[in-house]
C-alpha positions in Angstrom: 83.8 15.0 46.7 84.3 18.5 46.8 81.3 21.0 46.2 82.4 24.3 46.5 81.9 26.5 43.5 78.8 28.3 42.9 77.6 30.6 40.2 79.4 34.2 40.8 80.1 37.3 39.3 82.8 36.9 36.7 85.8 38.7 38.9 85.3 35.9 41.2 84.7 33.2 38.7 87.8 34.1 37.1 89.9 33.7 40.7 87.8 30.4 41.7 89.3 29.0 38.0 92.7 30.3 38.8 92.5 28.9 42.6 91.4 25.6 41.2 93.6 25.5 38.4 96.5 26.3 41.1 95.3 23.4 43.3 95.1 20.8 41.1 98.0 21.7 39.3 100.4 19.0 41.4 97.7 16.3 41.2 98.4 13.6 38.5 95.7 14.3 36.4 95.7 18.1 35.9 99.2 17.3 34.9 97.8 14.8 31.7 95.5 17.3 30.9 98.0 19.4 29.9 98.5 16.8 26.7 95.9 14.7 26.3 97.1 12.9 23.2 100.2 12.0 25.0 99.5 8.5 26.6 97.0 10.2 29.4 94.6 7.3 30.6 92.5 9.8 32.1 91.4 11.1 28.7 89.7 9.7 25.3 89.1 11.0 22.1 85.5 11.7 21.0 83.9 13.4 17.7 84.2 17.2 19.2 88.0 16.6 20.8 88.9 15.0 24.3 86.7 13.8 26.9 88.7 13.4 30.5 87.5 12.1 33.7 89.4 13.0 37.4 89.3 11.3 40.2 91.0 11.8 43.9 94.1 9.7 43.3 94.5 10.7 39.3 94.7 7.2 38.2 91.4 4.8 37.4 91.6 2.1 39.5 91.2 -1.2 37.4 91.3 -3.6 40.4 88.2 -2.4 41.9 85.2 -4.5 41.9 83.6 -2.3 38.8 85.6 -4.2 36.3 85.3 -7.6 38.0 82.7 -10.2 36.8 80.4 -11.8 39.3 77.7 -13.4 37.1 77.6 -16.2 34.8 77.8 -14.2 31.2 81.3 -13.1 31.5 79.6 -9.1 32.1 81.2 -6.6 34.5 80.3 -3.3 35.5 82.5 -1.7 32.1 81.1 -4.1 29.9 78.3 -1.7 29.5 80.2 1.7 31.0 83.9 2.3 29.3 85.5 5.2 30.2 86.3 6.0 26.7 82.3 6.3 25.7 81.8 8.8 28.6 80.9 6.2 30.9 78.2 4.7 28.7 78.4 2.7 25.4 78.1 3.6 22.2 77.1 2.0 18.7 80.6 2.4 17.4 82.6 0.9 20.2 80.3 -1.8 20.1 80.3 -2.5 16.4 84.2 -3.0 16.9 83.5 -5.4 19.9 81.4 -7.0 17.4 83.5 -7.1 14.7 87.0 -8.4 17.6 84.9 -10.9 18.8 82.4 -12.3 16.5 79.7 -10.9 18.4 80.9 -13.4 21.5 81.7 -10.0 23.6 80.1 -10.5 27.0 78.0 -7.3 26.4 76.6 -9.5 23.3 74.1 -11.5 25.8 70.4 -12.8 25.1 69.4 -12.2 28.1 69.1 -8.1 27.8 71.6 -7.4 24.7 69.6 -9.2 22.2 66.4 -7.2 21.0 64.7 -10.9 22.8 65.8 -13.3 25.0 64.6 -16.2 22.8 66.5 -14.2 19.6 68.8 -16.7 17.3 72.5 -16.2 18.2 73.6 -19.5 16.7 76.0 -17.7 14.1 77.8 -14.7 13.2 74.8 -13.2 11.0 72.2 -14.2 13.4 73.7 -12.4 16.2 74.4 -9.2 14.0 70.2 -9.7 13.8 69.8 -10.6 17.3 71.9 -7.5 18.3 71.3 -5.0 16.0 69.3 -2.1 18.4 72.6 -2.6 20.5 74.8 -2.2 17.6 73.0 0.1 15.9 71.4 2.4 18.6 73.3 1.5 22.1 70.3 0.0 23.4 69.9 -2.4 26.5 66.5 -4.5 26.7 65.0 -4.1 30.1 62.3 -6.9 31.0 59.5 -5.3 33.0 56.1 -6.5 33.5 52.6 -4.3 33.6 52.3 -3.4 37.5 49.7 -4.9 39.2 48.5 -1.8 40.8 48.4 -0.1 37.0 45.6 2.3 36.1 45.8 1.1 32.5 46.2 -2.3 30.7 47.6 -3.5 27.8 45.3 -3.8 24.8 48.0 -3.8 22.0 51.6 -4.9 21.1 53.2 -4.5 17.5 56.6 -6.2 18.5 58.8 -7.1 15.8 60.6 -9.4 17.7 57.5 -11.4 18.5 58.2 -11.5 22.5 56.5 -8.8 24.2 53.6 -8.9 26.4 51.6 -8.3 29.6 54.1 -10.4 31.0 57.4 -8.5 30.0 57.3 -5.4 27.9 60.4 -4.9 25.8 61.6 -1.4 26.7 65.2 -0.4 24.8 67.2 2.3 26.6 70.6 3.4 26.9 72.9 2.7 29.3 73.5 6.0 31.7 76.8 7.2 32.3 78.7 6.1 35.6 80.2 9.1 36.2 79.2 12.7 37.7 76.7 10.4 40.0 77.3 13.3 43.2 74.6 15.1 41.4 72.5 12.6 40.3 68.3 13.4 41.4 67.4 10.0 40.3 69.1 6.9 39.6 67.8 5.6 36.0 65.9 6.7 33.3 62.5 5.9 34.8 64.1 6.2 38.7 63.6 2.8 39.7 66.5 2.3 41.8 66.1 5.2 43.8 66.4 4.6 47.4 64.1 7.2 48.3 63.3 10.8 46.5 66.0 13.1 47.2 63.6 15.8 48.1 64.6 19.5 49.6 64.6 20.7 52.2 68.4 19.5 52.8 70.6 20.8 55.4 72.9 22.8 52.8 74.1 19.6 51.0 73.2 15.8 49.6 71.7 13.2 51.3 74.4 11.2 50.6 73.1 8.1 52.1 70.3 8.2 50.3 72.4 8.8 47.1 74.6 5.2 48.2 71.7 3.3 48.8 70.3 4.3 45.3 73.5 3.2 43.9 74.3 0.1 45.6 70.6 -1.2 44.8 71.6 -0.1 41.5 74.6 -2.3 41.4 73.3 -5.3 43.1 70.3 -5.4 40.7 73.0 -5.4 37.8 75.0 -7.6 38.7 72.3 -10.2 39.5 70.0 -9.1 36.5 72.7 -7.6 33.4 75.2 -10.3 34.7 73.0 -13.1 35.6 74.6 -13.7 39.1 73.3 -16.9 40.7 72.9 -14.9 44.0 73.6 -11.4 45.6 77.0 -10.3 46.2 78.3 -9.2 49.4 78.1 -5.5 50.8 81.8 -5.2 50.7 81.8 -5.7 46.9 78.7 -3.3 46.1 80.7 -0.8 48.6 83.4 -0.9 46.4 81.5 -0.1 43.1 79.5 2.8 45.2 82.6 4.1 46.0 84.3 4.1 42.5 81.6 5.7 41.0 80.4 8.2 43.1 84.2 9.6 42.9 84.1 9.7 39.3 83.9 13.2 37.6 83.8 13.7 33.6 84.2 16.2 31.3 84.5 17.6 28.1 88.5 19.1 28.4 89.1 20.5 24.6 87.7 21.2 21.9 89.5 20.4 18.5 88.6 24.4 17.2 88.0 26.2 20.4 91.0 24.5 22.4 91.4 23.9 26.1 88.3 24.7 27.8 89.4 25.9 31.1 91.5 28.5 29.4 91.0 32.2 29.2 88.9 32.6 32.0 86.6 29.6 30.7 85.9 26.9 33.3 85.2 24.0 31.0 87.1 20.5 32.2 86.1 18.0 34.9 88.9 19.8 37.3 86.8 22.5 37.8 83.8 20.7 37.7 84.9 18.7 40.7 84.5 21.5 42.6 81.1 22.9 41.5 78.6 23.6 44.2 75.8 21.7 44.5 72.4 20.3 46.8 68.8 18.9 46.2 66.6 22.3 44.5 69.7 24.4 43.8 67.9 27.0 41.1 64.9 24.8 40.7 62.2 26.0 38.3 59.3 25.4 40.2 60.6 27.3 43.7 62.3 24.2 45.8 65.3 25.5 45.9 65.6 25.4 50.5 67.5 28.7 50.2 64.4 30.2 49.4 66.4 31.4 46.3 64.5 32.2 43.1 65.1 30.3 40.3 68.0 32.2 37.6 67.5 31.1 34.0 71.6 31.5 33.9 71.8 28.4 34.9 75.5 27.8 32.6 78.0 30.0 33.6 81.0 28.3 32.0 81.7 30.2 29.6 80.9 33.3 30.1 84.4 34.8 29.6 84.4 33.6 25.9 81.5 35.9 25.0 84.2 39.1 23.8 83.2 40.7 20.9 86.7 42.2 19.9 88.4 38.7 20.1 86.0 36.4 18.2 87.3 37.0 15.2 90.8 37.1 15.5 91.8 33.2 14.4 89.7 30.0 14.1 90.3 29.2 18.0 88.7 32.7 19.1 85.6 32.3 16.6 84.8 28.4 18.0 85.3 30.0 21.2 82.6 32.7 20.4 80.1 30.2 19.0 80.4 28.1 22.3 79.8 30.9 24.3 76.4 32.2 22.2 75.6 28.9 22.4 75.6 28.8 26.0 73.7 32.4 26.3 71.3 30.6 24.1 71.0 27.5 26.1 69.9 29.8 29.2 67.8 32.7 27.3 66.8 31.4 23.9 62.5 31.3 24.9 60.8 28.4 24.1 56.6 27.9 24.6 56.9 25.0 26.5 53.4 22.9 26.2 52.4 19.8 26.3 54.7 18.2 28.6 53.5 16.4 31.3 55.0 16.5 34.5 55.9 20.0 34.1 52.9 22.2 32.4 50.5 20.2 34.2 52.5 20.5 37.8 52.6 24.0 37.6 48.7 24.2 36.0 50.1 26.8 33.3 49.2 25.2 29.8 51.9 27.5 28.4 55.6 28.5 30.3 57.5 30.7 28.5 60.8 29.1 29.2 64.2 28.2 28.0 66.2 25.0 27.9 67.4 25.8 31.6 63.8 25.4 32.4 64.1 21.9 33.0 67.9 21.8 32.7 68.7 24.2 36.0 71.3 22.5 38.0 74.0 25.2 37.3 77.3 24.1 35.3 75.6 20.8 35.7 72.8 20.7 33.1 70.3 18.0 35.0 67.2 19.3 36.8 68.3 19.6 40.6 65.4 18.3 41.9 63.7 15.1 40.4 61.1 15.8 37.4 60.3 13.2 35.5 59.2 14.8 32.5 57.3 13.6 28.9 58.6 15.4 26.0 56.9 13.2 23.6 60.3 10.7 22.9 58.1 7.7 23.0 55.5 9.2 21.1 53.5 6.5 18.4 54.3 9.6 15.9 58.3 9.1 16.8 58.3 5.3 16.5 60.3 3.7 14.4 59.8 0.0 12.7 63.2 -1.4 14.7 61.0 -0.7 18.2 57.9 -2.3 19.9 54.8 -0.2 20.2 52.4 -0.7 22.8 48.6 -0.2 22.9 47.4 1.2 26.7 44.2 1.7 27.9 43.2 3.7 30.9 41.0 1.4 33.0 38.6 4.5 34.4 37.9 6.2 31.8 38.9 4.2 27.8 41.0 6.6 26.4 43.9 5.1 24.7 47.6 5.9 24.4 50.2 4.3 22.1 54.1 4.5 23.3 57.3 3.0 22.2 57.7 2.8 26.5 55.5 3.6 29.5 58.6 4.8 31.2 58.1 6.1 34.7 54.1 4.5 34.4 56.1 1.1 34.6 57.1 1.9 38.3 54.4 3.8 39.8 51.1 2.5 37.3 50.1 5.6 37.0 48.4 6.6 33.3 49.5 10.4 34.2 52.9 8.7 34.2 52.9 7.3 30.8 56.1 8.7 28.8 57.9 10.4 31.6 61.7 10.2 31.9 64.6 12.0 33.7 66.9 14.3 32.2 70.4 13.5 32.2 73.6 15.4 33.4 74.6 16.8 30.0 78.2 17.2 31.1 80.3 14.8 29.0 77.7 14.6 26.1 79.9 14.4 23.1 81.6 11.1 24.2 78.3 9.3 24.6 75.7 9.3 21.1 73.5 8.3 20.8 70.5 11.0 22.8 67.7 10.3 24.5 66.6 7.2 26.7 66.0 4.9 23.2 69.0 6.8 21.2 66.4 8.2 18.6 69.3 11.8 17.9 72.8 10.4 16.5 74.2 13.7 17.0 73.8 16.3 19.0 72.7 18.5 16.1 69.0 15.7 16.2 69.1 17.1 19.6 68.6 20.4 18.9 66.2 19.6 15.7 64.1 17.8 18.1 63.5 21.0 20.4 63.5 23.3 17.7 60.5 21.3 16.2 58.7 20.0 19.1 58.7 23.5 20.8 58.6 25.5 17.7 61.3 27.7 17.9 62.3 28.1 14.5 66.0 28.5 15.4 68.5 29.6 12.6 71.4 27.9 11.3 73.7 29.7 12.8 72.0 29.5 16.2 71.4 25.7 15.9 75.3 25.5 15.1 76.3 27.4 18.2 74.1 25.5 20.7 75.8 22.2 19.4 79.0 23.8 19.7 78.3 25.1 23.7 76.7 21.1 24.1 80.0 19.7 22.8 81.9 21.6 25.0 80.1 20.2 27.9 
């Protein structure tokens, strides 16, 4: 995986897009992006236009072991990460599974598909119950006991599905992509699978093989947990998963107003992305970057090109192309008083930081945090709970006080109360082929997104503003 391109002045960025675009022009892929409507298997349709992936041979390769079933519930790797859904799954797709199939899809299992194990599935209506947070929201159940090293305990559970306990909390997330993993900082919402933090200082790069052993526990827990395997399978296979995905790039490649997104000097598109620069602390916020760099808000530079004034008003392709480009100055500038988050406010012992979405979003062109930061933005919040998800009751054993979340999140892993409600952030490239947002899909759209910010941080965007970041957060 290549990771050469860095943010530059525009001159360069301009020659770096025409280098790459030169490069890549022979490969098989570039060549299907020219027409992505024309029988390319490399792209897919979303809401905002076409999402494509790349990868080094410009073909997906459907005999690798990521599409083979090694369990007893008929799952494989894309029963749960389709191509077409950016690498994830979402509610629509599944509802048409549904609908094929009868609800008898493989996804459709008790085991972690059904909002409980012990859920009716004898019949078409009582699976449309049984699964309806996975038809409705995208969301996996994942089993996970109170640690026994926990600083809190468990004093109240309001499941409606009448399973929940000490035992085995019911904690709904979605599935994340399994693509773009080269930057990944953490493997899974609440980092359990990763092998080891991927901490700076790095010697100008990725630990990759701490980034493979993240992944293949990743995939060995999956296939003996998601697909019930009766025992482990064999390093070869996991190897060829690790492999697959880790060469997996995706991207939004046009944009049904604004166009193709690598063009006019733009350097939208998972070609280009391939290429992007990256290593653990690149622009971090807090001051890890090992370059001894200080953090630059401009942390999107993809767009930059499209910000002209004279042309944005032109035709209906130069104005979409305007919007995504305020959109992205506002991504990086737009200020924020950031407050209240743990893992973040309380880390750097400032109660207020006068920030921007880049803030915690600083890996450039990338859009995750470049080093890991676990972060609680209040998703899981009692306040943001609604009836279709279990609510928990904590207390902290030291000192009483009491807490009330939808899921512990990282606190699941570590036990820690200061834990409670902390979650990664996501790569953001690809977002439009992927709804719902958030780890329980609580935004349909991309528009909740923004709502979400603009209330919980008070920003008091406009209309116009709110519809130009969506636009620059499509084009991703």
């Amino acid at each position: 995986m290549s990771t050469l391109y860095a943010t530059r002045p525009a001159a360069t960025r301009r020659l770096a897009a025409t280098l790459a675009a030169l490069l890549l022009g022979a490969s098989a892929a570039h060549a299907q992006q020219a027409n992505p409507a024309r029988g390319n298997p490399l792209a897919s349709p979303d809401d905002s236009g076409w999402v494509q992936t790349t990868t080094p041979t410009g073909r997906i390769d459907h005999n690798n072991a990521f599409f083979q079933g090694f369990g007893s519930n008929g799952r494989t790797c894309d029963s749960c990460h389709r191509q077409a859904q950016g690498w994830s799954v979402t509610p629509q797709e599944l509802r048409q599974r549904f609908a094929r199939t009868s609800g008898m899809d493989p996804i459709f299992a008790p085991v972690d598909g059904a909002v409980s194990p012990l859920a009716d599935v004898s019949s078409v209506e009582a699976r449309r119950s049984a699964y309806a947070l996975l038809l409705n929201r995208g969301l996996i159940r994942i089993g996970m006991p109170i640690p026994p090293n926990a600083q809190f305990r468990l004093d109240g559970v309001d499941d409606p599905y009448g399973y929940a306990s000490a035992h085995e909390l019911s904690l709904f997330r979605r599935p994340l992509p399994s693509t773009n993993l080269i930057w990944l900082t953490a493997v899974m919402w609440d980092a359990r699978e990763t092998f080891t933090p991927f901490n700076p200082p790095m010697d100008a790069g990725i630990d990759l093989q701490d980034l493979r052993s993240s992944l293949a526990q990743q995939a060995r827990n999956a296939i003996l947990g998601h697909e019930q395997a009766a025992r482990a399978p064999s390093d070869a296979i996991i190897d060829s998963i690790v492999e697959f995905e880790l060469h997996l790039v995706t991207a939004q490649m046009d944009d049904k107003a604004a166009g193709r997104l690598n063009e006019a000097d733009a350097l939208g598109g998972p070609a280009i992305l391939a290429l992007q620069r990256f290593w653990i602390g690149i622009n971090d916020t807090l001051g890890n970057d090992p370059t001894g760099d200080a953090f630059d808000e401009n942390a999107m530079h993809l767009f930059d090109n499209w910000d002209d004034p004279g042309r944005s008003g032109r035709d209906r392709r130069g104005r979409a192309r305007a919007a995504i480009a305020r959109g992205e100055k506002l991504f990086n500038a737009m200020r924020m008083n950031i407050t209240g988050v743990a893992g973040l406010n309380d880390v750097t012992g400032k109660a207020l930081i006068r920030g921007s979405c880049s803030s915690c979003h600083n890996a450039p062109n990338i859009g995750n945090h470049s080093v890991a930061l676990p972060v609680n933005i209040g998703i899981a919040d009692a306040s943001r709970r609604t009836p279709d998800l279990p609510l928990y009751t904590l207390t902290n054993l030291a000192t009483g006080k009491r807490v009330q979340t939808t899921d512990p999140g990282l606190a699941m892993i570590t036990g820690k109360w200061s834990d409670i409600g902390k979650f990664k952030g996501p790569i953001l490239r690809g977002l439009a082929a992927r709804a719902p947002y958030f780890h329980n899909g609580s935004a349909a759209t991309l528009g909740d997104v923004v709502n979400f910010y603009d209330t919980r941080f008070q920003i008091h965007m406009s209309a116009q503003q709110k519809r130009d970041l969506v636009a620059f957060l499509s084009a991703l």
